[in-house]
Each structure stands twice: as structure tokens, then as C-alpha cells.
N, C-alpha and C positions, 0 to 999 in steps of 0.2 A: 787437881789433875797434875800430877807427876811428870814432867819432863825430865829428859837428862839434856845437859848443855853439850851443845859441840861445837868443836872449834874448826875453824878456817881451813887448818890443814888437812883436819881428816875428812872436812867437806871437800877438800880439791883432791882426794883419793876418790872419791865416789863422784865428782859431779856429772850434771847431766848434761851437758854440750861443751861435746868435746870443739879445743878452741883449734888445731887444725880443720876440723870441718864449718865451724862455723866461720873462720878467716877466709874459705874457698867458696861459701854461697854470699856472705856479706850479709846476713839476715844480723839480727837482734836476739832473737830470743827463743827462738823454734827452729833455728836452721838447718838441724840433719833431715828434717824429715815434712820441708816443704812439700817440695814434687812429688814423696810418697801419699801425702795428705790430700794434695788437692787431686791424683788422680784416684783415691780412697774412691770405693761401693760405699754412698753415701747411706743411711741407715732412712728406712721407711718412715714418711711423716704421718704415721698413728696417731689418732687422738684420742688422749687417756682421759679426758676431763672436761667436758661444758659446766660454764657456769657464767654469774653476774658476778661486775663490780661497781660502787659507786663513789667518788672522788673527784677530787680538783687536780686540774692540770696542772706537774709543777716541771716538766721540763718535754718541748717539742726539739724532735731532734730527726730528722730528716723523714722518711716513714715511719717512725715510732711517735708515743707520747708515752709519758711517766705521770700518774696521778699516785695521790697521797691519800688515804679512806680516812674516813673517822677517826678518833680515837688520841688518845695517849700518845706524842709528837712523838716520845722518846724512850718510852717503856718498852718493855719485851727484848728476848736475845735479837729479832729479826732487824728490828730500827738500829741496837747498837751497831747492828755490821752492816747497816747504809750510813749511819751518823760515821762509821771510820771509812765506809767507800769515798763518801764525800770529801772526807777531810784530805784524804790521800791524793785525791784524784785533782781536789782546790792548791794542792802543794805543788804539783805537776814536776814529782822526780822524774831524774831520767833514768833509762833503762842504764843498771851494773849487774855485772853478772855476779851471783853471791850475793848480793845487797840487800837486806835485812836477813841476812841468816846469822848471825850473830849474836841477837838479840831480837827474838820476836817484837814485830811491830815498831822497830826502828830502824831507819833506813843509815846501810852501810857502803864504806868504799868499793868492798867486795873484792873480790880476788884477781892479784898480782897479774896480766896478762892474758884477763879476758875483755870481754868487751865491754865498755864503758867505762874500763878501771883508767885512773890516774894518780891514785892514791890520796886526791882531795874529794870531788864528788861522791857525795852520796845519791844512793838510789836503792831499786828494788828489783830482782828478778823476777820471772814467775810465782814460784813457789814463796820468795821471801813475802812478796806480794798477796798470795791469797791468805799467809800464814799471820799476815800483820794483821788482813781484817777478822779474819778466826779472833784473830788476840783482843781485839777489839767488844771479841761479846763474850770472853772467856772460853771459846771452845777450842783454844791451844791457849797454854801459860806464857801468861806477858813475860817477857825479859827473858825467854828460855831459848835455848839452839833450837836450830830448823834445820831439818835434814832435807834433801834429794825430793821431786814431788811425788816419788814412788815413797821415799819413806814417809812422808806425810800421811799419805794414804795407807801406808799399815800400821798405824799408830790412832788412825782414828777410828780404824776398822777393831786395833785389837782393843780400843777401848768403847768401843759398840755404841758408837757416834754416831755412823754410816752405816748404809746398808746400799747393796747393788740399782742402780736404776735410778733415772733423775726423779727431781721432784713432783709431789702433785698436791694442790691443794688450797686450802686459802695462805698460809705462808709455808714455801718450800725454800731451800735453799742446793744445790744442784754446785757437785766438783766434774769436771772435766778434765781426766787423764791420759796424757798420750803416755804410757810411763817408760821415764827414761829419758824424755826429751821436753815436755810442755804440760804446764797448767793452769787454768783457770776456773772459774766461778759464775753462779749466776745468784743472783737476790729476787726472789719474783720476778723472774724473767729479764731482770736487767744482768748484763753480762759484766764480769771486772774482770782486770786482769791486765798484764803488758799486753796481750793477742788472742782475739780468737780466730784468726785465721785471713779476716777483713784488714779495711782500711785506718781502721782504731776512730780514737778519737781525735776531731780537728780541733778542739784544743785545747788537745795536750801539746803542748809547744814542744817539748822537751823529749814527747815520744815515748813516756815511761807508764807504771800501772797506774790506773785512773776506770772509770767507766768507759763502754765501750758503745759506739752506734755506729755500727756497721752490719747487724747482719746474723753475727755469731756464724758463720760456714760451718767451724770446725764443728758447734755444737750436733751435727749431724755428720760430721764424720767418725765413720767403723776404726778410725787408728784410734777414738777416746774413748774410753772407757767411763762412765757416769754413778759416780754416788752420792744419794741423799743423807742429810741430814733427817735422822729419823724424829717424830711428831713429840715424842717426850723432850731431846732436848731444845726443840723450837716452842715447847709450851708454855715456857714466860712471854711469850706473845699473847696471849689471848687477852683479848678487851683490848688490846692497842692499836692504832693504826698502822697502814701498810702502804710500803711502796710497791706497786705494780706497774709492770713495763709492758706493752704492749704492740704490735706489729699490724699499721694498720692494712688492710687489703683492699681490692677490689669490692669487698663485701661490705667492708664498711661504715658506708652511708653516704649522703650527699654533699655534707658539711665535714671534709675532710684538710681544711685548716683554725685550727684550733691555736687557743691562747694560755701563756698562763692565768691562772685563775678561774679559767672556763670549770665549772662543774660539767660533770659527763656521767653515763650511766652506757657503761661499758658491758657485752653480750661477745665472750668470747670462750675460746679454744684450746685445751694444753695439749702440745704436740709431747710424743717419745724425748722428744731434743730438752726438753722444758721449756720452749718460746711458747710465747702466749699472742695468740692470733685472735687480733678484734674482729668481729663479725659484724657488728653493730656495735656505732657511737654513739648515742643521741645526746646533745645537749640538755642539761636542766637549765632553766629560767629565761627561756627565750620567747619574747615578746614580739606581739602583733601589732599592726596599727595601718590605716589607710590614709592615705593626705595625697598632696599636691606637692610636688619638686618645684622649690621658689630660686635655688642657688646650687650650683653644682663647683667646684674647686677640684680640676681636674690635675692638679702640681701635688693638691695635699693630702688627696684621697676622700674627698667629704663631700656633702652634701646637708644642706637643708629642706627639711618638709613640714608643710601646714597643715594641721589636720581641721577635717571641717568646722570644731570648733572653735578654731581659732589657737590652736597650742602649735608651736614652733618646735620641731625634733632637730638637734644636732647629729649627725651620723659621720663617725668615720668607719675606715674598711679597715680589713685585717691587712695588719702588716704596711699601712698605708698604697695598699696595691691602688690603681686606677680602678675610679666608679665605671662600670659598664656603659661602654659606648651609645649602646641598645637605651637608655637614659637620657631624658633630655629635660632642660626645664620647662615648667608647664603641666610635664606628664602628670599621669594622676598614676598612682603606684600601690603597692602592697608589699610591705617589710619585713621582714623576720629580724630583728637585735638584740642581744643582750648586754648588759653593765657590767663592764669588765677593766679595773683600773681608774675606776671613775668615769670612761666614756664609754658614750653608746655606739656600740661596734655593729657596723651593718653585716650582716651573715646570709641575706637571702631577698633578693628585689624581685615582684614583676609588675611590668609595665600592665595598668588595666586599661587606659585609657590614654588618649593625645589630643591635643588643642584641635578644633575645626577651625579649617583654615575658612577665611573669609571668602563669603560666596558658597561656599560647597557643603555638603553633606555632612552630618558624623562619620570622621572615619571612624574605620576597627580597631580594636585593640589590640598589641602586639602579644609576641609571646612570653614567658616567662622566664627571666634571665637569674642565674646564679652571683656569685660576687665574683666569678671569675668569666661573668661575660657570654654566658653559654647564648646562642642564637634563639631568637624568639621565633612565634612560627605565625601566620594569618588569619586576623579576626575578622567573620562579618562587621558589616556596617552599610548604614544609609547611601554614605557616598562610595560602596564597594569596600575591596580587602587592603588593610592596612599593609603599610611596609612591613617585609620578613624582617622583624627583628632587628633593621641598620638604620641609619640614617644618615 
């Protein structure tokens, strides 16, 4: 794949934020065309794609998860250009304007008098930014110039790389062009980039291209313009594994904190934008069991249960959050956990039963409580209706 090199100067003839205007909003890296952006006719959320995924969680990041499928860690074009997101985004450069245009996939001072320059740091603009990871699975030549993110995108257009319209499928890859001013990438739905219009990533300390969880905004803004990466050259993927990013919703499911390592079987959505909306998560290898609460450790998040035979279960919660109030020791209970890290992680309690107190009836049994405490409701019994749920 033929590049021609270009040099710095004739990149500062053509660049694409001008440094008067970007010195009067104070942005980084998209600045002429903020307020144009955000009050953009955002583009209809279509959905071009149902389908399953199944994989381990390998990264929770505020409403999202990122799982890993089957397959070859590190085979295919699609893994290479997550193996160089990672690596770029593990470096955490800071934003330079110019910085990797120099040299495909190596991050530079960038030019004289814009923003980020000092002439020691290096880092990565936009475009030098999406051009490093391209260079990463060969779909731009390592060590070659990087033009403008407009010229990027006519050089992958005239060498019939791209085609209009984001991605779809089992691996897509999806550019986002404001041209002229901003752009970025998605890898199966995960967004890279300096910006997509969000809060970025909290931590990237430095504020420069790396992975992004916020959102993607722009990805549904009418000022960008979307092309995929057509199925021929993503076809060294096949038979390997994949990373998929996902947006959980309301639709969900009811086990909406999740670990790494948690296996999931994922029933989602591809929107026009390329975000990928879970509809259903469900857990694989999650286990049942009935006992008795003998010890509750409300500082460390755990709990111990007896089961009628006599076997002892260790449980802690996700994220060491507090056991549910609604829990007391004594209870007799019903658990949902899985082995994750080497512990057994509580994912779903409810109360079946409570001690009779002396003198009086069987009370009821409470309601059914999530790890996050949800309210139980009133169960018959001998002695009348059990407490709602509190204690």
C-alpha cells in the first residue's frame, strides 16, 4: 500500500484547526465546530442489525461492558487495531496538534504553535491518532505521512478500503468525519480517538487518543460523516476472536453489575451510529443453592451460608458493595453466585424464610431482594404477614 510522505510544513498549509479559532474556544481538538455539533439534527437511531454475542467480560466502564469472544487472542486485522488501541491508550499521550503525522503510528511534537506543542512532548492529534491504529493492522503504511482527516479519507476511499455508511456485522470497523475539523473510530463498537464529543476517558490522565466511555454523542451527529471498512479487508478476522462493546439499557436484564471475567451471553442491537445496544445480558455459570445465613460482615461485603448438608458457602458481593439489609442471620435464603477470581460472588439473594421467634407462630417469608437491596414484599404465615422486607 503506497503512501507518499509529508512533511510538517505542508501539513501546517492544509491543517485542520485553525489555531486562532481554536486559542478563542479553548477546546483541544474539535474546537471550531463545538456549538455547531452539539446543536447538529442528530441522525435517527435505526436499527440495521439484531444479533448474539458470547464472551468474557474484559473491561466495565460506566454503562458499557467490553467482552472478548472466542478465538485467536491476536489473529485477524480486527484484534491488531485493538492490540494498537490498547497499547496507545496504556501510553496515555497527551493531545499535540500534528502528533503522529510524521510518521504513521508514532507519536510526534507536532507543530510549532498549536496546541499541545512545546517542542519536547510528544503525542497524537485526531487523525494522527486514528492513522496510528489503521498502521497497526496495516490498513495505512507504517512510518508513512498522514495528511488532514479529510485527506485520510480520500485515500482510503481511492484505494477502495471504505465504502459510505458505518459498520455492521460480526466485525466492523466504522471512521467518523466531521471533514475539516475532527476524527475518529470505532472497533466493534468501542469508540477511539482524542474525542467523540463526550467526556472521554477518566483515565487518560493526560487527556490525549486512547479508548473512549462516554457515550460517543458525535457518533450520531449529522456534521460526521461515516465509513466502513468493507468485509474483504477485515477478512483476516475470521476464526479469531473479538472485541465487542456494548451499551447497557434499561432492557438489559436484572443483573446489571457485572465483573471482569464474568462470561455473558449477550442479545443486542446495531444502531445507524454503529453503537451496539445490549438488550439482554444473561450470565453463564451461575449457580443456585439454598442454606441458612450463619455470619453476615457488613464492613466487607460477605456473608456466610449452611446448606442443609452441612457445606459452608463463602460469598462476597460485587464490588464489595453492602449485603442487603433485608438479610439477617438465621434467615434461611436462596442465592444466585458465580466463581469469578477465585471467589464466590453473590449476584442475587432472597429471603425464604426467618427464625420464629419464641412463643409465637411461623412468621412469613420476606420478599425477594437483589444484591443491590431492592425491597421485599409480605408473606403469609402461621403467626400473620412477615416484615415488608426491613428490619
Amino acid at each position: 500500500m503506497k503512501r507518499i510522505a509529508i512533511a510538517l510544513a505542508a501539513l501546517g498549509c492544509t491543517v485542520i484547526y485553525p489555531v486562532e479559532a481554536m486559542a478563542e474556544t479553548g477546546m483541544r481538538s474539535y474546537e471550531t465546530r463545538l456549538i455547531r455539533a452539539r446543536e447538529a439534527q442528530r441522525i435517527s437511531f435505526s436499527v440495521l442489525e439484531h444479533a448474539t454475542a458470547t464472551g468474557h467480560v474484559i473491561v466495565v466502564a460506566g454503562d458499557s461492558i467490553t467482552i472478548q469472544t472466542a478465538g485467536a487472542a491476536r489473529a485477524g486485522v480486527v484484534n491488531r487495531l485493538v492490540a494498537t488501541a490498547d497499547r496507545i491508550t496504556s501510553e496515555d499521550y497527551p493531545y499535540v496538534w500534528g502528533g503522529g503525522h510524521a510518521e504513521a503510528g508514532v507519536a510526534s511534537t507536532g507543530i510549532a504553535g498549536g496546541p499541545g506543542y512545546n517542542g519536547r512532548t510528544k503525542g497524537f492529534d485526531c487523525s494522527g491518532s486514528v492513522a496510528a491504529v489503521l498502521a497497526g493492522a496495516d490498513l495505512w503504511a507504517p512510518g508513512s505521512g498522514v495528511p488532514s482527516d479529510a485527506g485520510v479519507i480520500s485515500e482510503l476511499r481511492g484505494e477502495g478500503l471504505i465504502e459510505p455508511g458505518a459498520g455492521t456485522g460480526a466485525n466492523e470497523v466504522t471512521l467518523y468525519d466531521d471533514p475539516g475539523v475532527h476524527i475518529f473510530m470505532s472497533i466493534n463498537g468501542q469508540y477511539f480517538g482524542t474525542s467523540d464529543g463526550g467526556s472521554g476517558n477518566p483515565n487518560q490522565k493526560r487527556g490525549g487518543a486512547g479508548w473512549l466511555y462516554d457515550g460517543a454523542p458525535d457518533a450520531t451527529s449529522s456534521a460526521f460523516r461515516r465509513y466502513h471498512f468493507v468485509p474483504r479487508v477485515l477478512s483476516g478476522a475470521a476464526g479469531a476472536s473479538r472485541t465487542m462493546t456494548f451499551v447497557l439499557g434499561s432492557r438489559s436484564g436484572p443483573i446489571t453489575q457485572f465483573l471482569t471475567g464474568d462470561e455473558v451471553r449477550v442479545s443486542y442491537e446495531e444502531l445507524a451510529s454503529g453503537t451496539m445496544v445490549a438488550l439482554t445480558a444473561a450470565l453463564h455459570g451461575v449457580k443456585t443453592a439454598t442454606a441458612t445465613v450463619t455470619s453476615i460482615s457488613t464492613t466487607r461485603g460477605a456473608l456466610v451460608l449452611r446448606t442443609a448438608a452441612g457445606k459452608d458457602l463463602s460469598l462476597v458481593t460485587v464490588a464489595g458493595s453492602p449485603v442487603p439489609m433485608t438479610v439477617a442471620a438465621g434467615d434461611t435464603v436462596s442465592v444466585e453466585y458465580t466463581k469469578s477470581q477465585g471467589h464466590l460472588t453473590l449476584r442475587a439473594i432472597t429471603v425464604t424464610g426467618v427464625p420464629t421467634p419464641t412463643g409465637t407462630g411461623t412468621t412469613g417469608a420476606t420478599g425477594t431482594t437483589g444484591v443491590t437491596g431492592a425491597p421485599g414484599g409480605n408473606g403469609p404465615g402461621w403467626g400473620g404477614p412477615g416484615p415488608p422486607g426491613s428490619r
